[in-house]
N, C-alpha and C positions, 0 to 999 in steps of 0.2 A: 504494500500500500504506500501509496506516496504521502511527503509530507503536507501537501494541498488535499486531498483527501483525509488524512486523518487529522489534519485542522477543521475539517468541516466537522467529524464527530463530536469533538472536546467540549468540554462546557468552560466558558469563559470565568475565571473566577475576577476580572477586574470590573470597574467600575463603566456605568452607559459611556461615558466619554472617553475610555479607553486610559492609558497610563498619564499620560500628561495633560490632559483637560481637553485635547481635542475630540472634537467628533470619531466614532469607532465608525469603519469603513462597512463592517460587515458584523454582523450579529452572531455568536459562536456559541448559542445555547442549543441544547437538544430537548423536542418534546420528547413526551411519554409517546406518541403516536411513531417519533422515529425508532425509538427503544423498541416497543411492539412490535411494529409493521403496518401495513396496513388493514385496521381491525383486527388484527387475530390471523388475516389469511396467510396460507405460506407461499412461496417466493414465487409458485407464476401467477396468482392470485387467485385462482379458481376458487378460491375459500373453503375447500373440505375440510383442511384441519384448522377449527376455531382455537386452537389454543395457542397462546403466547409463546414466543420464543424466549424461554428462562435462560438459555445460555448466559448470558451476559449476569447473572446474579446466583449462580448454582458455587461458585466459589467464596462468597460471604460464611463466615462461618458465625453458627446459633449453637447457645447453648441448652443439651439436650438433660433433662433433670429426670431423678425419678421420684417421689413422695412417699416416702415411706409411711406418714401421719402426722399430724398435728393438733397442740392441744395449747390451752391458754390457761397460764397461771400468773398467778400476783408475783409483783418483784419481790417482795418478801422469802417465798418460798423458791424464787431461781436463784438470791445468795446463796441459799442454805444449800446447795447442791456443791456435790467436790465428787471426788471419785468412790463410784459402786452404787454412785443415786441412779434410781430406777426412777424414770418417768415414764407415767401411763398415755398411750396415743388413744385418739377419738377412734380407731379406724379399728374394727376388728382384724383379726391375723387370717381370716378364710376372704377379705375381703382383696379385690384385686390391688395395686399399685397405678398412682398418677402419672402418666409418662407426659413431662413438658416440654416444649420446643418456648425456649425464651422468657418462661413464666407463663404460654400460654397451653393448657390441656389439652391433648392432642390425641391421648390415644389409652387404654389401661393395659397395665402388662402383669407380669409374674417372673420374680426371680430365678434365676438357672446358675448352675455351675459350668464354666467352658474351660477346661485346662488350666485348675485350679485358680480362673477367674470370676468374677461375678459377670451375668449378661442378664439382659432382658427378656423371654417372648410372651409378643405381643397378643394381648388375648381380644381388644375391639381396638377400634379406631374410629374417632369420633369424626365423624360426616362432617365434610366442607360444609354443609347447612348450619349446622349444630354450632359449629368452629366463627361461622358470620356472623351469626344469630347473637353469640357473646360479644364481639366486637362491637354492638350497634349499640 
């Protein structure tokens, strides 16, 4: 790719009037439409595959959590904790595990041993509906 070309992709981080207060020649922001594509379609446009081209965001890295349980006590009684203190979780033990991407719930699992590591498998996985429905 040439340098003229991959100037057109960049996002400009300086100011409308460019570095020294003059007029900026050409506009160096990207929409979301050029990230995309056009709507969703893929590249000869026929539009059968509606889904977005992730490539360009599949190298971000999220953190993936697991939730063992959670329970809520007075400060008083979390001094009092030192080593051998038992604290009781909200979450029964037949009860599955919160699998989160980011802090957000994503899926429930069940703990495994893999070559004397811990692993996950995944027992549901909560529906992109389910997943939107929270965000709103």
């Amino acid at each position: 790719m040439s340098d003229e070309e991959n100037k057109d992709e960049t996002t400009s981080t300086e100011p409308e009037g460019g570095a020294n207060g003059t007029p900026a020649a050409k506009s160096d922001t990207v929409s979301v439409e050029d990230i995309v594509g056009d709507n969703g379609s893929d590249e000869d446009g026929s539009g059968d595959d509606a889904r977005p081209d992730l490539g360009l965001i599949l190298d971000i890295p999220v953190t993936l959590s697991l939730e063992l349980g959670s329970t809520t006590i007075n400060l008083g009684d979390l001094l009092k904790l030192n080593k051998g203190s038992v604290v009781a979780l909200e979450k029964e033990a037949s009860e599955p595990l919160d699998v989160k991407v980011n802090g957000t719930l994503i899926a429930f699992a069940e703990v495994v041993v893999i070559n004397d590591r811990y692993g996950i498998r995944l027992i549901d996985v909560v529906s992109e509906s389910e997943r939107l429905k929270k965000l709103s």
